[in-house]
C-alpha positions, 0 to 999 in steps of 0.5 A: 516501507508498508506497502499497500492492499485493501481489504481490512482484515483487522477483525480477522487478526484479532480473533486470531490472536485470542485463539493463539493465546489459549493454544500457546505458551507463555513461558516459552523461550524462542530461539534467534530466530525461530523458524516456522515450517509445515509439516502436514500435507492438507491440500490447496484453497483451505479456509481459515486454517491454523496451526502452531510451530515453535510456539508460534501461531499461524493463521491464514485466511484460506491457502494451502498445506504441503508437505511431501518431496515435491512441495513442502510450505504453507501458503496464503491465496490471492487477497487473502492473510496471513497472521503470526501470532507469538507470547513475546513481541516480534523484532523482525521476520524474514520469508524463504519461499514464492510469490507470484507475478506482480505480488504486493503485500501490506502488513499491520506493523513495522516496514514490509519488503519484498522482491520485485515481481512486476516481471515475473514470480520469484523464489528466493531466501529472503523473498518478504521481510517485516521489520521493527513490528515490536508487536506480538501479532502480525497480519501479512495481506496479499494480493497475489499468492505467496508461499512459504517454504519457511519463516524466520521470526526474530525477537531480539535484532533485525537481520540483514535484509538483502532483498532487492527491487523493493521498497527499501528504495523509497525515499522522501529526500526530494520533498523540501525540508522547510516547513511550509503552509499552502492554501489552495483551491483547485480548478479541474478534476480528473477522476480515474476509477482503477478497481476494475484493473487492480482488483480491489477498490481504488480510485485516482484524484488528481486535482490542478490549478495553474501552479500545482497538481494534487495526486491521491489514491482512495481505497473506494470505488466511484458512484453514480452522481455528482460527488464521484465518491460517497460523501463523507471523510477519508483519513489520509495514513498507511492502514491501506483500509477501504475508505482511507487515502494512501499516505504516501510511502516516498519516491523513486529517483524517476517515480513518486508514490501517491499521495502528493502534491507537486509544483514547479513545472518546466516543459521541454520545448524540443519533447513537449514532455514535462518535469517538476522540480518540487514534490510534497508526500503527503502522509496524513489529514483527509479529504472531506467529500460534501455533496452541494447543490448540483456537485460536489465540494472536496477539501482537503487538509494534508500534512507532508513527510517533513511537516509542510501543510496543504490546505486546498479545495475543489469545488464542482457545479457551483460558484460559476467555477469551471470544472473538469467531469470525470475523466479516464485518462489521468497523466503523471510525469517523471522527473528526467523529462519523461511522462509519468503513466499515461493510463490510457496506454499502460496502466500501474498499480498505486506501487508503480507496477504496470500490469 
């Protein structure tokens, strides 16, 4: 499943790719797999560096070179990228080396993994992979530091992928398969901005009414004023890109990834907790924010993982509608009887890691 960062690097892995293709060669024929290495010993915090192994291009935004008894890999720093450039479309590529404590990667292509580093760093074999990239350049983005002792890249199968705690978990078997289409309006808003915890601009809009709740999670940070965010069109997909909505990767059996639209609440009488039995994942539309007189006006039009479609709007300072301001507490819940995050005690990435 791709996983999230937020800084667009897409004009950085195109200027990559035109400078991998006069460096390498077109007729070159790859092993299964081939395997890129370091070999030179170059030091720490380099900017933009390059180099070729096996007729594959890498290029980092800023990491490091080592290659002596101690240390030898190529790394990529915190927020930056890594891109992998090669003459024939890569199937697949798999990562022996380290990532840091709560690590999160998005990729250009294909479906990312990696090992689970909420608790603590870890070094493994298979510590990333990338699958079905059926392309010839990928852009592997990090939030945390990841190093990388080597890289497999295959062109012609997909190897067994054995890394645990990741995101091949994620399912969308709880959302309904019937396809259904819902009008809403939204009575309260609650807006949580989470750049300052994660690092990079994201900000939480969890929308309510009597029936339902709309959760989703905007690559942008609030502003001063009555729309909360810039007034403009936020797409709804996975680029991860500022100004975009996440479109959902699916859920856990006890978590569900923003964005979504939930419905069918019960309360435990003896726990006071919720649970909700109907979850909707949705993957793409967009939010419209309009700035009308005194507020805001927000429609959003969204289509689910299995084609049900929302339509719902919310609307602050005018029609006599009473509203919510901006809030700092957003709670979500679980579905075994347990309250999803209450960010005034914990506080998770959009990944559901806490930090």
């Amino acid at each position: 499943m791709k996983q999230i960062l937020l800084t667009l690097f897409a004009l950085t892995a195109s200027l990559n790719m035109a400078v991998a293709d006069e460096a390498l060669d077109p007729n070159y024929v790859y092993a299964e797999p081939t395997v890129v290495t370091n070999n030179e010993e170059i030091g720490s915090n380099l900017a933009n560096y390059s180099f070729v192994c096996n007729n594959i291009q890498v290029n980092v935004t800023k990491g490091a070179r080592y290659a002596n008894d101690a240390n030898t890999y190529f790394g990529v720093n915190a927020g930056e990228s890594m891109t992998l450039t090669a003459t024939q479309p890569m199937k697949a590529i798999v990562v022996n080396g380290f990532i840091k404590k709560y690590f999160e990667a998005t990729a250009s292509s294909g479906t990312i993994v990696y090992a689970d580093a909420e608790d603590d760093e870890v070094e493994a074999e298979q510590v990333l992979a990338v699958t079905d990239i059926n392309a010839t350049t990928l852009t592997i983005s990090c939030i945390k530091q990841l190093r990388c002792y080597s890289v497999s890249v295959y062109f012609v199968e997909t190897p067994e992928i054995t890394i645990g705690g990741g995101e091949d978990d994620y399912s969308f078997e709880w959302e309904p398969t019937e396809v259904t289409t819902m009008n809403l309006t939204f009575s309260e808003l609650e807006v949580n901005d989470m750049t300052g915890n994660l690092g990079y601009a994201c900000t939480n809009l969890t929308f309510y009414n009597d029936d339902y709740e709309m959760d989703l999670s905007v690559f942008a940070s609030t502003v001063e004023g009555e729309t909360f965010l810039p007034a403009g069109t936020y797409p709804i997909n996975d680029s991860y890109e500022a100004n975009t909505v996440m479109a959902s990767p699916g859920g856990y059996e006890d978590f569900d990834f923003p964005s979504y639209l939930i419905t069918g609440f019960e309360q435990n009488e003896l726990t006071g907790g919720w649970t909700y039995s109907t979850v909707y994942y949705l993957v793409s539309g967009s939010l419209e924010i309009v700035a009308i007189e005194g507020g805001v006006q927000m429609n959003i039009r969204a289509g689910s993982h299995f084609g049900s479609i929302i339509n719902a709007t919310y609307t602050q300072g005018a029609d006599g509608i009473e509203n919510t301001a901006a809030g700092s507490k957003v709670t979500k819940m679980l579905r075994d009887g347990q309250l999803i995050l209450n960010r005034g005690e914990a506080s998770y990435t959009i990944l559901g890691n806490k930090l």
